[in-house]
N, C-alpha and C positions, 0 to 999 in steps of 0.2 A: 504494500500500500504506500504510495505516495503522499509525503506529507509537506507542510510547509519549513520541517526543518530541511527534508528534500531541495527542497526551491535556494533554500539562504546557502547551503554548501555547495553547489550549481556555483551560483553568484559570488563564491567568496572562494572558490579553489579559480575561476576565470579572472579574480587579481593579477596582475605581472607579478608582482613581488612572491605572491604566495604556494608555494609549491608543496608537496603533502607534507615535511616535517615542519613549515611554520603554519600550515590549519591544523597539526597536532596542537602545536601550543597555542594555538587562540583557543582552540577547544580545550585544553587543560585549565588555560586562565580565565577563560567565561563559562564554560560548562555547556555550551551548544551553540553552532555555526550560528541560529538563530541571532544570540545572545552579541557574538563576537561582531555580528556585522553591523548590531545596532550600538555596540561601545567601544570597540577596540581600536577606533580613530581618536577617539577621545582619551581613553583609558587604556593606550599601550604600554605605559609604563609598567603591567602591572603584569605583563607577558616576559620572560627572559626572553633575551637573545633577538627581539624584533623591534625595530625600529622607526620611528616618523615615517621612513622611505619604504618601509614595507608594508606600510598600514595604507599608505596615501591613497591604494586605487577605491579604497572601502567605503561605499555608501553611491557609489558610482549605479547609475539609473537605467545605462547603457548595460550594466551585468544583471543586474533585475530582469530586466525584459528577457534578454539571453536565456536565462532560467528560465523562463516563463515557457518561451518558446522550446527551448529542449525538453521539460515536461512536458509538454504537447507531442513530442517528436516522439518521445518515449512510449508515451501511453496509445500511441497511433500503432505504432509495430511491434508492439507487446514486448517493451524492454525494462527490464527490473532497474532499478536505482539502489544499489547498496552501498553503505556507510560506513568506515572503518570503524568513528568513535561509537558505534550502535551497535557494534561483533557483529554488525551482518559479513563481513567478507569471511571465505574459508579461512577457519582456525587458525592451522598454521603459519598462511602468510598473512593474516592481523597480529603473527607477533615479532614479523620485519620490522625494525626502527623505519623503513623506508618508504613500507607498507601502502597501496593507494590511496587517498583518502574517499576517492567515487570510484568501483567497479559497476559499470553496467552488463549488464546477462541478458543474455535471450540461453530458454532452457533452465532445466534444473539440472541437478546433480547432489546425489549425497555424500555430503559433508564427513558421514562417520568412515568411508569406504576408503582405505590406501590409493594413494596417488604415486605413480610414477609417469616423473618428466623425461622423454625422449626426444634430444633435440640430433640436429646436424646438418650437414652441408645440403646445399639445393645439386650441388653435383653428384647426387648419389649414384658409387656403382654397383654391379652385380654383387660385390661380397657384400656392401653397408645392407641391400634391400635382404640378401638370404638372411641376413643375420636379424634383420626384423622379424620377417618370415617364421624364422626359428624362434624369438624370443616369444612370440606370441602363441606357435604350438604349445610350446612349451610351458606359458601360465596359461592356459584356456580355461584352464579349471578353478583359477583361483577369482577372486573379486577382490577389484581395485580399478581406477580409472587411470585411463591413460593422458598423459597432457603432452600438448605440442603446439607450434606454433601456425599451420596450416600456410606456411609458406612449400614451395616447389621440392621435389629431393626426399630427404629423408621424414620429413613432417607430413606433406601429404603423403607418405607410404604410412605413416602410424599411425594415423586417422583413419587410413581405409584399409589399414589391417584388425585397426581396433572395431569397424564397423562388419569385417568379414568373420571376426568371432564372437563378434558382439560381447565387447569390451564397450563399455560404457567410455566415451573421450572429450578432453575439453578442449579447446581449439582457443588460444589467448592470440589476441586482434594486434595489429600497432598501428589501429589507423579506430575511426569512428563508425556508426553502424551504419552513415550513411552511402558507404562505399563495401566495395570487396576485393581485397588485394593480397594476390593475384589475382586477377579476372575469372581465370583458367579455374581455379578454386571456388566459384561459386557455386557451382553447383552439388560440388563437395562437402562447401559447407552449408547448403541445405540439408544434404544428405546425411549429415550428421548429428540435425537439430531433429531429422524425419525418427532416426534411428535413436531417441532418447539421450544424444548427447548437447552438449553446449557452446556456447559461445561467448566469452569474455574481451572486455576492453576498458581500458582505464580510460581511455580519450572521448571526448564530446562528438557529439556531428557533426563539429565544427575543424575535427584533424585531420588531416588528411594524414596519407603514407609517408612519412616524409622519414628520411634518412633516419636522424637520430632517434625516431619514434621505437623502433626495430631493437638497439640493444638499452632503451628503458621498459619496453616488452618484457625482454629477457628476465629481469629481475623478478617479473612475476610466476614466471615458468620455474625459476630457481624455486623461490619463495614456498610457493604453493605444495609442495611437494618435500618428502623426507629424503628420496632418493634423483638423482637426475643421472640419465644416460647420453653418453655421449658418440654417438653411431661414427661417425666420419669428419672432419673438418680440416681444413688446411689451417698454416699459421696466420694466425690474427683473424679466425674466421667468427663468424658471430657469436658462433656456442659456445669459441672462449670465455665470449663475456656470461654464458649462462654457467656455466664452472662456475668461472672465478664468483659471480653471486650465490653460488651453491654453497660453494666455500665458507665465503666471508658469514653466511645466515646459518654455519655448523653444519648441513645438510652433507651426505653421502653422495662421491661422484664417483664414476665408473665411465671408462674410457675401454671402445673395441682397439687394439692395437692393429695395426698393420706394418707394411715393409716399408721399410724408409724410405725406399723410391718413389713409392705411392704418395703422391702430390694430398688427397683426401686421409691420409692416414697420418702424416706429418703432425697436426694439430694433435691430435691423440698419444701420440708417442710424446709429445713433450710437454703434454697433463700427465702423463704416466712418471716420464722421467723427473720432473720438478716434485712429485709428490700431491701434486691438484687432484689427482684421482687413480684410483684403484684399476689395476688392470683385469680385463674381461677374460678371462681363459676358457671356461665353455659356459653355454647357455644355463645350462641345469644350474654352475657354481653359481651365475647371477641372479638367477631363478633364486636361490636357497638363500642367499646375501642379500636382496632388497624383500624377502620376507612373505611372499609368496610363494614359500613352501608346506605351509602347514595349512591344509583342508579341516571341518572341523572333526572330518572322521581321523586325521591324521591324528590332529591334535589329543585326542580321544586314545587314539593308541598309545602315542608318550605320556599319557598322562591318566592312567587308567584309574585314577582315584575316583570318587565323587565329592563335588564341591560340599555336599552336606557331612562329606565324611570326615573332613580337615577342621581342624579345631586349630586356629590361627593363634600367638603370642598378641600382646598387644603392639609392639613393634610393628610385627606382621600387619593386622590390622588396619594400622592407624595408614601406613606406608599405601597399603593395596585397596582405602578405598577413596585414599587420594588421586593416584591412579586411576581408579574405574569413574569416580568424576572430573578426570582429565583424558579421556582417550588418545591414543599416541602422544603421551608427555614425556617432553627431553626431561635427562636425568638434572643437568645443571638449573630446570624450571625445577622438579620436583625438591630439589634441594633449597631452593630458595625457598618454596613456597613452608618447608616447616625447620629453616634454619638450623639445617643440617648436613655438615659436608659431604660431597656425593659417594666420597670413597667409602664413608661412614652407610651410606645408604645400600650401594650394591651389593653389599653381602643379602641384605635383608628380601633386596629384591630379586637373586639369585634363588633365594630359597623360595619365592613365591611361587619362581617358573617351574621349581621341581617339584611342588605340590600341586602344578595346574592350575596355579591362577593368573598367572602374567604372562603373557606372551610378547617378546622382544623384539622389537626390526634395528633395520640398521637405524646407525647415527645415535642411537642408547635412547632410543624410544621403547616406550611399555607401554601395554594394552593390558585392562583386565580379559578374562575370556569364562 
């Protein structure tokens, strides 16, 4: 539902000055876009770190209407409006410092379901596409969404391999909804929204494709997700920059290696070599490593207790059902959250997973189960 705090963050992220970490802090220091566009010209001192020159465009009559008219645009082609300071964006990338402040959607998807990002070059060749091919045999069985960027190569292959096995997928934009880029991918990505997947974009109707839109895309492919893969890429190629924000957000990267000759595999071997990511050696090992290995009949076999039958310490306890109302919580959140150091934590949640309560993915995330 659209509201009018909807309208004021429209108008107040369309500032020059404001870009999503200074509408964090208007939102910090007034408590809602609303709030911040009727005081925070007036009353910036009371924001850190934002200034006269950043405040200046606020109250401007020219961004009102703007809003006005992209809720209109919105509600015509059935596009959601989500809000970072509201936890409507996916979990995990509402807890990027860099985080969007407006994601718009067409489509749903659920939120509790594992996400894996696969990104890579538009030069895809016969090895990058088998090894999609293969990654996707190979989890058919499991549930988790796939995420990519719906550009040419490696990205339209993981959309329409996520849609031939019906992998739920989400397709993140770097342009506004009132365009489709590439062209060639339109009908793709109808195909995708046909087949119960989705469609995201941080930008307005009003962005076009434009260069730099591309690797600030990126960070949301990063973000979104626990693991990201990295199919193909030459040096300095885009999915560098999805790595390196894989990276920097704690996130698990995984790189297909190739021969050094191979102009597409170059970028890969020196995510491998630097240490940016994990090298791919067969399907199954990364199948088993981003945590789509355990079915719940699997789960069930490793863990042939019953939940009713474990009589938990209060350690245990207190630990697992912080956990179960945090689904995929990193360990360094978990520790903050009951001020307690993480190395002091793991033993505890070690022994959860051996009683069948925690199930772990990469990157030292836990799930109850």
């Amino acid at each position: 539902m659209i509201t009018e705090e909807h309208f004021y963050a429209i108008a107040l992220r369309e500032c020059s000055l404001i870009g999503d970490i200074n509408f964090q802090k208007l939102i910090h220091a007034f408590g809602s876009a609303g709030e911040a566009w009727k005081k925070a010209k007036r009353e910036f001192s009371k924001t850190d770190g934002v200034g006269k020159k950043t405040v200046a465009d606020i109250g401007n009559e020219e961004y009102l209407k703007f809003a006005e008219n992209e809720i209109k645009f919105c509600e015509k082609n059935n596009i959601q409006i989500r809000l970072r300071h509201l936890k409507e964006l996916p979990y995990l990338l509402n807890e990027c410092d860099d985080a969007p402040a407006i994601l718009y959607q067409k489509g749903n998807f659920d939120d509790s379901l594992q996400k894996i990002s696969i990104v890579g070059t538009r030069n895809m060749t016969s090895y990058g596409k088998q090894f999609i091919v293969d990654f996707f045999e190979a989890s058919k069985n499991s549930k988790y969404i796939s995420v990519s960027g719906l550009a040419l190569g490696v990205d339209k292959e993981v959309h329409e391999q996520s849609i031939q096995f019906k992998i739920p997928t989400i397709a993140v934009l770097a342009h506004g909804f009132h365009t489709l880029y590439p062209s060639k991918n339109k009908k793709l990505s109808e195909k995708i929204l046909q087949e119960g997947g989705t469609l995201v974009t941080e930008f307005n109707s009003s962005r076009k494709p434009d260069r730099e839109n591309f690797i600030q895309r990126n960070r949301i492919i990063a973000g979104i997700s626990p693991s990201t893969i990295v199919v193909e890429t030459g040096f300095g190629g885009g999915s560098i920059s999805t790595a390196s924000f894989a990276n920097d957000y704690n996130r698990e990267v995984f790189a297909l290696p190739g021969k050094i000759t191979d102009p597409y595999s170059q970028g890969c071997n020196q995510l491998i070599f630097q240490h940016k990511a994990a090298a791919i050696s067969t399907v199954k090992g990364l199948v088993d490593s981003v945590g789509l290995n355990h079915s719940k009949e699997k789960v069930a076999e490793l863990f042939p207790y019953s939940k009713t039958d474990v009589q938990l310490t209060d350690s245990q306890e207190s630990v697992y059902q912080l956990i179960k109302a945090h689904p995929q919580v990193f360990l360094d959140d978990l520790a903050q959250m009951i001020s307690v150091p993480s190395y002091k934590i793991l033993p505890i949640i070690l022994e959860l997973e051996l009683l069948g309560k925690v199930k772990s993915f990469s990157g030292r995330q836990f799930m109850a189960i």
